[in-house]
DRENFIMAR-415374 format. One record per residue: residue in one letter; chain; x, y, z of N, C-alpha, C in turn. Coordinates in nm, 2 decimals. Layout:
BEGIN
type / mol / npx / npy / npz / capx / capy / capz / cpx / cpy / cpz
A / A / X / Y / Z / X / Y / Z / X / Y / Z $
...
***
This chain:
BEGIN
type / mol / npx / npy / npz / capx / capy / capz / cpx / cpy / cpz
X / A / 3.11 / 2.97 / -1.74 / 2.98 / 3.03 / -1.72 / 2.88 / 2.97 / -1.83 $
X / A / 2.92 / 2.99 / -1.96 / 2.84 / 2.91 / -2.02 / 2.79 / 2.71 / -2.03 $
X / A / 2.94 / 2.67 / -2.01 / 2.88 / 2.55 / -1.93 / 2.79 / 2.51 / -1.82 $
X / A / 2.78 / 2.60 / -1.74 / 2.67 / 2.61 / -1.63 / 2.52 / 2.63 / -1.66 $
X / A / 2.51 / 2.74 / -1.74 / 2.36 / 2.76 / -1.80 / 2.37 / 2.66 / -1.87 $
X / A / 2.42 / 2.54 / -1.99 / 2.40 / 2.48 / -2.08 / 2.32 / 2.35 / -1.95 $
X / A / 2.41 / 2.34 / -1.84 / 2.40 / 2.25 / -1.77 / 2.24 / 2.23 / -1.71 $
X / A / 2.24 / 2.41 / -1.64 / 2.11 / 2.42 / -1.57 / 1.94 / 2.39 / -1.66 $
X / A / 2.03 / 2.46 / -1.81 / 1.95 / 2.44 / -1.95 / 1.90 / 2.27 / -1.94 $
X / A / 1.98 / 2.19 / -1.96 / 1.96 / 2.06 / -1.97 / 1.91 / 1.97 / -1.86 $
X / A / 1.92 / 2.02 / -1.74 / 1.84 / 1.95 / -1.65 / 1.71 / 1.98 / -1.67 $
X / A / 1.67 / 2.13 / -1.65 / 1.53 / 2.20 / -1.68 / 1.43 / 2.08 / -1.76 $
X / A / 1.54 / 2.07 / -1.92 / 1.45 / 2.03 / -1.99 / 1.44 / 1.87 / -2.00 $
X / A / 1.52 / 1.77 / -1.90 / 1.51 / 1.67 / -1.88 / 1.41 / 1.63 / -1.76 $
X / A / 1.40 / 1.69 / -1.71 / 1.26 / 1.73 / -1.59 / 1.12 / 1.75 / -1.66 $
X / A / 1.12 / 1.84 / -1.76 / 1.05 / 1.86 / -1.86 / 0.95 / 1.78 / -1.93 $
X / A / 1.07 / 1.72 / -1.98 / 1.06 / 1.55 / -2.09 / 0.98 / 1.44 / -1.98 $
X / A / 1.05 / 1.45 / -1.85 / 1.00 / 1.36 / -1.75 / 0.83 / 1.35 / -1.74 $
X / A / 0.83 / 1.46 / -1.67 / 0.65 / 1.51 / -1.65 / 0.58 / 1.48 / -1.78 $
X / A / 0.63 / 1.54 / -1.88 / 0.50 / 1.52 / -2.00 / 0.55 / 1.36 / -2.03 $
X / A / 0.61 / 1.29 / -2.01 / 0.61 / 1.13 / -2.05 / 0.51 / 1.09 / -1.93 $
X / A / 0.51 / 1.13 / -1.82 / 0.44 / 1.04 / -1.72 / 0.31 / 1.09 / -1.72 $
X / A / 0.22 / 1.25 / -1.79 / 0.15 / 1.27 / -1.85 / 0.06 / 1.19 / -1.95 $
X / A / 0.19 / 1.17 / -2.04 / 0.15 / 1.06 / -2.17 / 0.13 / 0.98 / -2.14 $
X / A / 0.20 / 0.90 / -2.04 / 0.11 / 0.71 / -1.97 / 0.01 / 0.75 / -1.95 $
X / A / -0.03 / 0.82 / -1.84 / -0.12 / 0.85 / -1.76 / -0.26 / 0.85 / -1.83 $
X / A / -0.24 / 0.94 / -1.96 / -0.33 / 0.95 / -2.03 / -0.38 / 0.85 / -2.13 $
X / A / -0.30 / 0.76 / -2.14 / -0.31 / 0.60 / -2.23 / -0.34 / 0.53 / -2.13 $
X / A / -0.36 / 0.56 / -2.04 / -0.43 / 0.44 / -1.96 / -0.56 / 0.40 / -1.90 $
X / A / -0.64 / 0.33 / -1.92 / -0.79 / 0.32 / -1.89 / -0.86 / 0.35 / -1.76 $
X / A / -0.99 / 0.40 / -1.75 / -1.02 / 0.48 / -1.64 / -1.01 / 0.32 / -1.52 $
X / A / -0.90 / 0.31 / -1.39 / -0.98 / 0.22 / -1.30 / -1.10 / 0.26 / -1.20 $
X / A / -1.10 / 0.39 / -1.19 / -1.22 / 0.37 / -1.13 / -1.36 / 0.32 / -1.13 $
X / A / -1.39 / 0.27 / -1.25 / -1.50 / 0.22 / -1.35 / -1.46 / 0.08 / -1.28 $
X / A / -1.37 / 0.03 / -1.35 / -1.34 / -0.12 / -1.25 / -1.32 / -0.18 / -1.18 $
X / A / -1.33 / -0.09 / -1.10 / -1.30 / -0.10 / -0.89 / -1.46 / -0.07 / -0.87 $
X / A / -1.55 / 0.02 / -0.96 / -1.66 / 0.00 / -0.90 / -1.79 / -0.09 / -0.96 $
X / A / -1.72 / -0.16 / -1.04 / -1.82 / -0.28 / -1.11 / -1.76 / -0.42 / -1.06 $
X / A / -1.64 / -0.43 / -1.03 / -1.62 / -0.57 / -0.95 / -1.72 / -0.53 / -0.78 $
X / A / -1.68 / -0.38 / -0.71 / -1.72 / -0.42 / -0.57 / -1.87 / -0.43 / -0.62 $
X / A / -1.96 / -0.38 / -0.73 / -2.07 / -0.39 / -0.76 / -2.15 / -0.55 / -0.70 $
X / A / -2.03 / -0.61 / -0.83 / -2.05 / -0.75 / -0.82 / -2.02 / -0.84 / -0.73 $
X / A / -1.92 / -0.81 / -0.65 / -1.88 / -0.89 / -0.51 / -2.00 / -0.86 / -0.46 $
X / A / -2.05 / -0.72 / -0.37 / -2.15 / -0.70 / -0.30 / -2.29 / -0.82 / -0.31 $
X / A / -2.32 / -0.78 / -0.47 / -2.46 / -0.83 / -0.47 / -2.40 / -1.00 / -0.44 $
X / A / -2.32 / -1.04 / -0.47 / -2.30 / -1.19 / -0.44 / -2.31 / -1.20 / -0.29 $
X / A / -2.21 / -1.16 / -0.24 / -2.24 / -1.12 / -0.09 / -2.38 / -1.13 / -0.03 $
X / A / -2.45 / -1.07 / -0.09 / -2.54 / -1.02 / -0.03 / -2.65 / -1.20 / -0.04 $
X / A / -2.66 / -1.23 / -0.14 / -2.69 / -1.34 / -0.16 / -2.68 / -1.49 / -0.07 $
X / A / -2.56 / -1.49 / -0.03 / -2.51 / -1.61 / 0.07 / -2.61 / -1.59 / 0.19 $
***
């Protein structure tokens, strides 16, 4: 019995660990939206130019 809770204990908190790591990338990583909309920026106006 108590190996079970230790077990269920341990997954919980490796699940846990999981989410707030892929939080913590998530959050170290620079906004792309900004640079998806300053390249199509720039493609466009070239575009538009030819």
């Amino acid at each position: 019995m108590l190996a079970r809770r230790f077990t269920v204990v341990c997954l919980l908190m490796s699940l846990f660990g999981m989410l707030f790591a892929i939080l913590v990338a998530e959050a170290g990583r620079p906004a792309r939206s900004l640079d998806a909309a300053n390249s199509c920026s720039f493609g466009c106006s070239n575009h538009l130019r030819h």
